[in-house]
Steps between C-alpha positions, in 0.01 A plus 500: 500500500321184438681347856267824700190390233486124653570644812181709518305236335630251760422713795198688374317260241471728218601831406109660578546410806846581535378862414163502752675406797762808384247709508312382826843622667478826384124568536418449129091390353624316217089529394522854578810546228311266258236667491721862502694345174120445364368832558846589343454321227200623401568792480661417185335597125395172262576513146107583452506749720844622385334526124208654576712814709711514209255523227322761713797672501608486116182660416538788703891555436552310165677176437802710492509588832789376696478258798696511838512255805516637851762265665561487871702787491237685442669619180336434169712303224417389144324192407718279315387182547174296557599118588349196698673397855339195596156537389516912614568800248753672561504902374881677496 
């Protein structure tokens, strides 16, 4: 693997621009999809805001009140866990 690494870097420079000219060829904005993964992003509750919904919530349903996540199944599942990922919280 690290033989098709040195390769890339040999032919292309670096691995950014290994990736840009990848997507010239197949008609890609790389600034388009950066700023797609922002809007993305942002979409995406801080722990204020995350806080504030949920102490809206426990008054009007009582700290006893269960909480569910919605994954990408569109199914909802128990929250287990709450733990950091590289500086982002992750719910599940």
């Amino acid at each position: 693997m690290s033989d098709l690494y040195d390769l890339m870097i040999e032919k292309f420079g670096s691995a950014e621009n290994f990736i840009n000219q990848l997507c010239d060829k197949q008609g890609i904005d790389v600034d388009e999809q950066k700023e797609d993964f922002k809007k993305e992003r942002a979409k995406c509750k801080t722990i204020d805001e995350l806080i504030k919904d949920l102490k809206y919530w426990k008054k009007v349903l009582g700290g006893d009140a269960l909480v569910n996540i919605e994954d990408s199944s569109g199914y909802n599942s128990d929250v287990i866990t709450c733990y950091d990922d590289h500086g982002t919280v992750i719910i599940g």
